[in-house]
C-alpha positions in Angstrom: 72.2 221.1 7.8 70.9 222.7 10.8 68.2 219.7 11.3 70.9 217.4 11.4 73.0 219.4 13.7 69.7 219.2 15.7 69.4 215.6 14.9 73.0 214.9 16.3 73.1 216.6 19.6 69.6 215.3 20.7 70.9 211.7 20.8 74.2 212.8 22.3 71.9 214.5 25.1 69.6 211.3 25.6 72.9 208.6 25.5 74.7 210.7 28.2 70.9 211.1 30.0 71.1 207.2 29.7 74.5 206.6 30.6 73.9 208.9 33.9 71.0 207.0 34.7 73.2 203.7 34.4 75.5 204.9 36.2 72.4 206.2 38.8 70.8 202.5 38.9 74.4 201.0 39.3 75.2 203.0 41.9 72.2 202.1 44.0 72.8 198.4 43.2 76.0 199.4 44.7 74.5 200.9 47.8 72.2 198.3 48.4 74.5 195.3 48.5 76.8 197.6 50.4 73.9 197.3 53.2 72.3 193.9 52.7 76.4 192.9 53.4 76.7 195.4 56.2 73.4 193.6 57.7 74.2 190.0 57.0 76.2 187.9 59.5 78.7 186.1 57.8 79.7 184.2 61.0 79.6 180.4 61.3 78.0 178.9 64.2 78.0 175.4 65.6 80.0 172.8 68.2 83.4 171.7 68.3 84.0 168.4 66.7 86.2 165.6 67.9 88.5 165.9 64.4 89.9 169.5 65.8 93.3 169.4 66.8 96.1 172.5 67.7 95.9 174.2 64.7 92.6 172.8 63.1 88.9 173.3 63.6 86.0 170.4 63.1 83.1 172.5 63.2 79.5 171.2 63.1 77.8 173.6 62.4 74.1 174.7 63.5 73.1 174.0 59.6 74.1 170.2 59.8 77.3 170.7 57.6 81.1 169.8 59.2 83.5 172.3 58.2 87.7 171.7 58.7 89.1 175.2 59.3 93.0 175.6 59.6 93.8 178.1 62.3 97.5 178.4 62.1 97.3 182.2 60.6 94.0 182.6 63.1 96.3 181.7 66.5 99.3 183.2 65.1 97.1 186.5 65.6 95.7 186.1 68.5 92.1 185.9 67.4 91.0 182.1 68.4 89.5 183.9 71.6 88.4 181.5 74.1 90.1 178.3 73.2 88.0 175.2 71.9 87.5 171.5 73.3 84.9 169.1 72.3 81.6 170.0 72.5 82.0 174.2 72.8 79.6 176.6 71.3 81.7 178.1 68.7 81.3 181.5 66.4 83.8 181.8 63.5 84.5 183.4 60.6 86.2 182.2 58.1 87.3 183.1 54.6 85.6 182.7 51.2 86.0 178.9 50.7 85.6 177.9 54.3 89.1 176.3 54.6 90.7 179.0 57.0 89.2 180.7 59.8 89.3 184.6 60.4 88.5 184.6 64.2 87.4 182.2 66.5 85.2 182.7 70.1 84.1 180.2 71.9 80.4 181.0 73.0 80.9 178.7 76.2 83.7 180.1 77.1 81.9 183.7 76.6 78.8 182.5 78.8 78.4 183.4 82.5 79.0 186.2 84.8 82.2 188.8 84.3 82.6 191.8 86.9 84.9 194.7 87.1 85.7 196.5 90.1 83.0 199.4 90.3 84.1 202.6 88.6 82.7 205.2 90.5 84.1 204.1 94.1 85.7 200.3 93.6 84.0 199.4 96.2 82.1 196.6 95.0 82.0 194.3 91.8 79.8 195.1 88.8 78.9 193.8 85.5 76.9 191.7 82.9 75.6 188.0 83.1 75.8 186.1 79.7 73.1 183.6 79.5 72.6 180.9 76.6 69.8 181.5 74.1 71.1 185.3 74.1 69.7 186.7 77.1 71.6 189.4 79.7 71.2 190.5 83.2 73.2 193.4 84.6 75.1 192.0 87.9 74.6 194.9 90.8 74.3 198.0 88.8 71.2 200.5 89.3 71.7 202.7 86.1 71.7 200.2 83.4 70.1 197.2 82.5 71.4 194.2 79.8 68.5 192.2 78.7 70.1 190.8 75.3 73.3 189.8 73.4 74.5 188.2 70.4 77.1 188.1 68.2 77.4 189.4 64.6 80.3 189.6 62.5 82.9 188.8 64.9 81.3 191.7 67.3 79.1 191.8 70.6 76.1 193.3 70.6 74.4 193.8 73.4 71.2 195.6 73.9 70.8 197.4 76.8 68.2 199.9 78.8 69.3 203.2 80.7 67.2 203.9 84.0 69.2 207.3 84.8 66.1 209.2 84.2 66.5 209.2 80.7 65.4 205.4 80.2 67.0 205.1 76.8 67.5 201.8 74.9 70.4 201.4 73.3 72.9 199.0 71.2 76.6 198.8 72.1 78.9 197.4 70.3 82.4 195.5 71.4 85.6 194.0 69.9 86.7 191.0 71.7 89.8 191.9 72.8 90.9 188.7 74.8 88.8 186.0 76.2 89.8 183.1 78.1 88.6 180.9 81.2 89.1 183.9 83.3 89.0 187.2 81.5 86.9 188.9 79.3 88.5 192.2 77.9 85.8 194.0 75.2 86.3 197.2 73.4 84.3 200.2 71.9 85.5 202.9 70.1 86.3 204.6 73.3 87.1 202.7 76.2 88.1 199.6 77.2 86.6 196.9 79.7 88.6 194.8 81.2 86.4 192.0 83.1 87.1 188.2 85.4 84.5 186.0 87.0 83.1 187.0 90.4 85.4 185.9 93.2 85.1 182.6 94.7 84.6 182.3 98.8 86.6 180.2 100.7 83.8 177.5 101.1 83.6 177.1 97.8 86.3 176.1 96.9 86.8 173.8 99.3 84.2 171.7 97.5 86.4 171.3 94.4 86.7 167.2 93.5 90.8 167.6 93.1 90.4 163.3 91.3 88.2 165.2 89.1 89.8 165.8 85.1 88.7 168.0 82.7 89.7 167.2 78.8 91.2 170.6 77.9 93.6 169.5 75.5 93.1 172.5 72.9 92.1 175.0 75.5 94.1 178.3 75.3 
């Protein structure tokens, strides 16, 4: 009798060792598709097709496929950041079967130079140059300088090198907050930045072609 009592509780001890080390292995599955998602981008890159219209997307995307995206629930949220016209750089996200898109920036909207006014006297304009292939310059600032950006799951990344004495590289990370033809507003988990395009002289814009059109039918 006492064999078998011995008998029975060493196989309850090795199936609850077993079941712990099941639970153990599918918890670490857990953990690493948990990071392999947290690492993936999941957005959609390509160009603005001629089939888009008000409240849908023809994206071709970088990958040679054309995705049709509605965007009604998108705009109704204010995330189609940038507008869209033929031709664009675009970033989306969409949702599991591609038909409906999550949040929208245009990437040629996002491209070029956006200043604030300097915070520590106001004095002047300073900033960050967005440059195609996902290079950045700093615009007139001493203490920091931008040499990269990208985007990655709907966020901007940009990578950037203290020169304060500590010459520190460092990652921040932004929410696009608005973005249109003239403003850029990004946000971090502290502060927001609210930016425009560096101000015009007079001379130039007296060189503006006023016959000349611009197609900007879907722009926003």
């Amino acid at each position: 009798m006492k064999k078998i009592l011995i008998f029975i509780a060493t196989m309850a001890l090795t199936a609850s060792c077993g079941k712990k080390g099941q639970q153990a292995d599918n918890q670490q599955d857990y953990n690493e598709e948990k990071v392999e998602y947290i690492l993936r981008d999941s957005t959609v890159y390509g160009f603005c097709g001629e089939g888009s219209a008000m409240n849908t997307l023809q994206l071709i995307t970088d990958t040679g496929d054309t995705l049709t995206v509605n965007l009604e629930r998108c705009r109704n949220k204010d995330r189609v950041m940038g507008g869209y016209a033929v031709g664009d750089e675009m970033a989306v996200m969409v949702n599991s079967d591609s038909t409906e898109a999550l949040l929208v920036i245009n990437k040629s909207v996002l491209h070029g130079d956006w200043v604030m006014p300097n915070p520590i006297d106001g004095s002047s304009e300073t900033g960050i140059r967005i440059l195609r292939g996902g290079l950045a310059e700093s615009i007139d600032q001493s203490s920091i300088v931008y040499k990269s950006w990208r985007l990655f799951n709907g966020k901007l990344q940009i990578q950037a090198t203290r020169e304060d004495g500590i010459d520190m590289e460092e990652f921040q990370v932004f929410s696009i907050v608005k973005l249109t033809a003239d403003s850029l507003v990004i946000a971090d988990e502290e502060d927001t930045y609210e930016y425009s395009h560096p101000s015009k002289n007079e001379d130039e814009d007296l060189d503006i072609d006023l016959d000349e059109g611009y197609d900007d039918e879907f722009r926003i």
